[in-house]
N, CA, C and O of each residue as an XYZ file, in Angstrom:
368
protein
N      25.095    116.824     14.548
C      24.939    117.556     13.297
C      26.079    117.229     12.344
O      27.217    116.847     12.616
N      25.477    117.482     11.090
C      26.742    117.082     10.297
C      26.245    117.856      8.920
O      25.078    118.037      8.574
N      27.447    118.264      8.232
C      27.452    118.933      6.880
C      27.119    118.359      5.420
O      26.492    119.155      4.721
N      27.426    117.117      4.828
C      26.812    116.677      4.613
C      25.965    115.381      4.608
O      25.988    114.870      5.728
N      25.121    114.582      3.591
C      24.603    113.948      4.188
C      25.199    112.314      4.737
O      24.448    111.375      4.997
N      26.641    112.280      4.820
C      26.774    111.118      5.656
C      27.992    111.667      6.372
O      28.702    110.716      6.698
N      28.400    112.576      6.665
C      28.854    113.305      7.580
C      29.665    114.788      7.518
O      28.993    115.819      7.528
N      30.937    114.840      7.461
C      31.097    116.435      7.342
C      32.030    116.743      5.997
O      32.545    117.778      5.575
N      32.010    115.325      5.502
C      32.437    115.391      4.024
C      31.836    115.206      2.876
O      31.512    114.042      2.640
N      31.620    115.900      2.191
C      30.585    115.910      0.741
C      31.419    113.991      0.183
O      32.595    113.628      0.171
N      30.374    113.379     -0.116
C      30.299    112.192     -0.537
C      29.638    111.607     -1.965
O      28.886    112.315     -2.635
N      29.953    110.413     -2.308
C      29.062    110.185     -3.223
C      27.104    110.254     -3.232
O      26.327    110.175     -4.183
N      26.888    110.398     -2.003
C      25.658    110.210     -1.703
C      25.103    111.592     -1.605
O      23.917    111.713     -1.298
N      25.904    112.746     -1.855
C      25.721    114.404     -2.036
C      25.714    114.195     -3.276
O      24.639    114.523     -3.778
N      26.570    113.723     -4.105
C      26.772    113.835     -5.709
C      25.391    113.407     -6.237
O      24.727    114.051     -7.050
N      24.978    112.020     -5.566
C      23.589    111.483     -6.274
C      22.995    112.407     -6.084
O      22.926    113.305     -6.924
N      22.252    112.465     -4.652
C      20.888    113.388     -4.483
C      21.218    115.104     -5.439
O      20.362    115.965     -5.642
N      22.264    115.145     -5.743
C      22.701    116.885     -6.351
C      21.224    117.302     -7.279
O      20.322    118.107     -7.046
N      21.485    116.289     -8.480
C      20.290    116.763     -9.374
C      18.963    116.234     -8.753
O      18.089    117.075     -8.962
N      18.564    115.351     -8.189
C      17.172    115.101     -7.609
C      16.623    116.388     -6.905
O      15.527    116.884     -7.167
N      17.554    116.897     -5.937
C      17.294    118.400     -5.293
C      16.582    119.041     -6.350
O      15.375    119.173     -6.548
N      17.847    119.505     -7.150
C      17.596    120.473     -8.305
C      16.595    120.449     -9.420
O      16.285    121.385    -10.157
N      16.039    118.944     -9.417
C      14.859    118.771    -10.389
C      13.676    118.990     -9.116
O      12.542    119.304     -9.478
N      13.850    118.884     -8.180
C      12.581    118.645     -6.800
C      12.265    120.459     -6.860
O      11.118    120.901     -6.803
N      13.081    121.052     -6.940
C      13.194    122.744     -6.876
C      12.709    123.051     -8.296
O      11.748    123.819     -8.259
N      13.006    122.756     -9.323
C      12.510    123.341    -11.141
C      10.840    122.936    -10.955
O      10.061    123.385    -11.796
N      10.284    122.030     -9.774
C       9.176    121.299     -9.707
C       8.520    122.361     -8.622
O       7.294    122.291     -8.539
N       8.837    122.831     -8.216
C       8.422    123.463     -7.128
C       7.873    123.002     -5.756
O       6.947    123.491     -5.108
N       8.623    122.000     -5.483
C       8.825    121.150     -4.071
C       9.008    122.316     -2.905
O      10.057    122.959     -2.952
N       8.588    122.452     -2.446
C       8.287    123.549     -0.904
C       9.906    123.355     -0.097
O       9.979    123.686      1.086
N      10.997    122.879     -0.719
C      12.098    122.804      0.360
C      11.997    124.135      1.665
O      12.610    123.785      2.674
N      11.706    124.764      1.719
C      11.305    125.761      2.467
C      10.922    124.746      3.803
O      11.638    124.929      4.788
N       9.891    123.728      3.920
C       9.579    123.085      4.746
C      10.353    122.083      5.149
O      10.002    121.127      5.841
N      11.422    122.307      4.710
C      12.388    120.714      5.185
C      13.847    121.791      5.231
O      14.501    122.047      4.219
N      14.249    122.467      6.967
C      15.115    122.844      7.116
C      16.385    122.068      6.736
O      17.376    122.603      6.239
N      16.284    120.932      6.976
C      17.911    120.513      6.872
C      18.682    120.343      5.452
O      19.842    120.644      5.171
N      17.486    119.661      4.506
C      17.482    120.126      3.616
C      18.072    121.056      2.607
O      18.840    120.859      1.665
N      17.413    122.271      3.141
C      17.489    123.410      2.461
C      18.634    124.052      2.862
O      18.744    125.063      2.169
N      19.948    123.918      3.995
C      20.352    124.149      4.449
C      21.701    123.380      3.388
O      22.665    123.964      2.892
N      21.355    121.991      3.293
C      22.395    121.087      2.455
C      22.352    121.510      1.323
O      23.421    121.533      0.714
N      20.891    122.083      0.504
C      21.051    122.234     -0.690
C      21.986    123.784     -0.831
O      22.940    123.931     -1.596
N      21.600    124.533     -0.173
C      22.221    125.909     -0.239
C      24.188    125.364     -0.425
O      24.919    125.786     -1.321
N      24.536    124.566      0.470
C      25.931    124.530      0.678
C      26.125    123.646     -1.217
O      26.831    123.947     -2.179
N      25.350    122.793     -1.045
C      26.016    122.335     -2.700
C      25.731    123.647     -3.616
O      26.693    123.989     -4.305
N      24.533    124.446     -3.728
C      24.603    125.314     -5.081
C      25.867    126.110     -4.800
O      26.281    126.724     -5.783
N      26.619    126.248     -3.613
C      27.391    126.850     -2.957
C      29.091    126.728     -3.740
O      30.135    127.373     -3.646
N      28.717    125.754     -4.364
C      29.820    124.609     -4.703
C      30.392    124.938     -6.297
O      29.943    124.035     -7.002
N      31.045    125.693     -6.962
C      31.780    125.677     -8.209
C      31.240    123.995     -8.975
O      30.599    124.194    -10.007
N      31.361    122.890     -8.723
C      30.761    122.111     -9.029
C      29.340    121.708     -9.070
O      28.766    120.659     -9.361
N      29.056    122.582     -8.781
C      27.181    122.329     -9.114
C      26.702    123.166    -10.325
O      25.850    122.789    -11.130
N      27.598    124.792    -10.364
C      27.558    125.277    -11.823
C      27.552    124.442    -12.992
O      26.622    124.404    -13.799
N      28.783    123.665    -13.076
C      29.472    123.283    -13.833
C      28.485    122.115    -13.739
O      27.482    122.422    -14.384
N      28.346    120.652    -13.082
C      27.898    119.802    -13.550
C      26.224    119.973    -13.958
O      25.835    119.370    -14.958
N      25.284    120.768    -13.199
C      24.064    120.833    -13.520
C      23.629    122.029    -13.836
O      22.637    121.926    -14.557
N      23.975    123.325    -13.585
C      23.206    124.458    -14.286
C      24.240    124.481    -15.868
O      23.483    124.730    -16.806
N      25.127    124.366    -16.157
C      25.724    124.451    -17.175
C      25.234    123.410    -17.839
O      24.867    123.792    -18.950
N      25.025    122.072    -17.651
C      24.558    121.369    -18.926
C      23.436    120.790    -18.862
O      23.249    119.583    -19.023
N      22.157    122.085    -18.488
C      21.041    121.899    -17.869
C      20.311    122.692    -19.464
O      20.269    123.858    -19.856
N      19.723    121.115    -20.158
C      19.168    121.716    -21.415
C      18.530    123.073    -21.225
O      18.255    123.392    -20.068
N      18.241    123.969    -22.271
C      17.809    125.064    -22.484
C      16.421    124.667    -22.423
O      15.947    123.686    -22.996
N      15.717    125.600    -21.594
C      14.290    125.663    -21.216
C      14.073    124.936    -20.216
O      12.903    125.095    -19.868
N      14.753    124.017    -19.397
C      13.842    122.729    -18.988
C      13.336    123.340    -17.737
O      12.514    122.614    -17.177
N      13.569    124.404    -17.160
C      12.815    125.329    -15.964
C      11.667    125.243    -16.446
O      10.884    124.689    -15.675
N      11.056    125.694    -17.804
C      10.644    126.017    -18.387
C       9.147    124.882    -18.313
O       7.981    125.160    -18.030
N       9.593    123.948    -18.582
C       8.805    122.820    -19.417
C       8.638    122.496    -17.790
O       7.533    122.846    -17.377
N       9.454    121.934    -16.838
C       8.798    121.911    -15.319
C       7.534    122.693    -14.542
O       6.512    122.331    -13.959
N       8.440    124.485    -14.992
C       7.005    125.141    -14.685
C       5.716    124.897    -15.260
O       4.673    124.963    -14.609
N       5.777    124.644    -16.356
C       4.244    124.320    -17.585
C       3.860    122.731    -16.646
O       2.853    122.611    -15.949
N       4.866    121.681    -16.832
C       4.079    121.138    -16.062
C       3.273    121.080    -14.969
O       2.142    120.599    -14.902
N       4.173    121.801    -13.781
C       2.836    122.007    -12.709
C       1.832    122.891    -13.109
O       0.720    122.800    -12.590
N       2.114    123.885    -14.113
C       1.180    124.456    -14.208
C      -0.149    123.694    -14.759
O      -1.203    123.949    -14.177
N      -0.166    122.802    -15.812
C      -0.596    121.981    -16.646
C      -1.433    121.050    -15.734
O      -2.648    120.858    -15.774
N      -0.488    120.505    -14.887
C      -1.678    119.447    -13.635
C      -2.452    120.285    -12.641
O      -3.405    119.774    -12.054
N      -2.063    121.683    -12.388
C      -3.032    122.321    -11.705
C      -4.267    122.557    -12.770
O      -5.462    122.538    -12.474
N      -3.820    122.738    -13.814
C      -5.478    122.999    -14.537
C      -6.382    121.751    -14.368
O      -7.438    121.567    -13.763
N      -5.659    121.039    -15.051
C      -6.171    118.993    -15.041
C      -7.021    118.816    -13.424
O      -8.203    118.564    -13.654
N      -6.781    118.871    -12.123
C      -6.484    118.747    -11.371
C      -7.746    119.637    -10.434
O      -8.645    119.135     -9.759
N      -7.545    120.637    -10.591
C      -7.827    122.194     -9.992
C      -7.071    122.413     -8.540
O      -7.504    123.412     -7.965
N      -6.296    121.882     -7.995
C      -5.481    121.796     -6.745
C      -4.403    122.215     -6.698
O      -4.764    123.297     -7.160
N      -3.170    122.378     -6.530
C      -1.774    123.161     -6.722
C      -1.198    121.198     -6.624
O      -1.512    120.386     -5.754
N      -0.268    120.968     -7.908
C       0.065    120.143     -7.783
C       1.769    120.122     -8.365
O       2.301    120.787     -9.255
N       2.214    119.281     -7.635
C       3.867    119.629     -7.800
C       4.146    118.087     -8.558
O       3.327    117.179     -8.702
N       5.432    118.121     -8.938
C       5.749    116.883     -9.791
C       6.210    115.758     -8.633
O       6.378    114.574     -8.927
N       6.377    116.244     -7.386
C       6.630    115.150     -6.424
C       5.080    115.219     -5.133
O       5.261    115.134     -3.918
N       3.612    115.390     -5.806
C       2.815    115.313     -5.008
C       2.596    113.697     -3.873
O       1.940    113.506     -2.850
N       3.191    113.114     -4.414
C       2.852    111.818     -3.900
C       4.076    111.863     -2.714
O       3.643    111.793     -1.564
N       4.874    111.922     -2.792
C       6.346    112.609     -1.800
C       5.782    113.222     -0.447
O       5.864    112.948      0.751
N       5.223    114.104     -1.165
C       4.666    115.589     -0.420
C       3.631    115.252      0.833
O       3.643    115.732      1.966
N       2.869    114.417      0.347
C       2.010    113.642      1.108
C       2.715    112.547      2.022
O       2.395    112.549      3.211
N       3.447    111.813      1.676
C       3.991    110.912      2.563
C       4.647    111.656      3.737
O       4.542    111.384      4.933
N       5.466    112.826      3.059
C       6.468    113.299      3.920
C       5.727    114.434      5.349
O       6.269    114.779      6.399
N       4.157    114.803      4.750
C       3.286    115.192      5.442
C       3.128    114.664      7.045
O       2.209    115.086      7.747
């Protein structure tokens, strides 16, 4: 086991994935189903630096415009569809 993802020290490879998480979550990606995951993401929002680099200069609305989108492809669609459906399926 290890803390983060290349071992028990937050790395550049925590810094990348930071906002991919955080846009995978505004999308409504099920992290719920991917314990380890959700476990890593909790310890970065955890982090004084995750305020600061992504909820602080996280344009105004863009929760916003994410939710409309899935909402938007579920109408298109009629299925519950997330902005990483193709993911979702592989990772199935």
């Amino acid at each position: 086991d290890r803390d983060w993802l290349l071992g028990n020290e937050m790395s550049l490879a925590d810094i990348a994935w930071m906002p991919n998480v955080h846009r995978m979550m505004l999308m409504d990606w099920p992290l719920e189903r991917y314990p380890h995951l959700c476990r890593w993401f909790e310890q970065v929002k955890a982090r004084p630096s995750y305020q600061k680099a992504l909820v602080e200069w996280e344009p105004a609305g863009l929760q916003d415009r994410f939710s409309r989108y899935v909402v938007e492809r579920q109408k298109e669609t009629g299925i519950h569809v997330t902005a990483f459906g193709v993911l979702a399926k592989a990772a199935a």
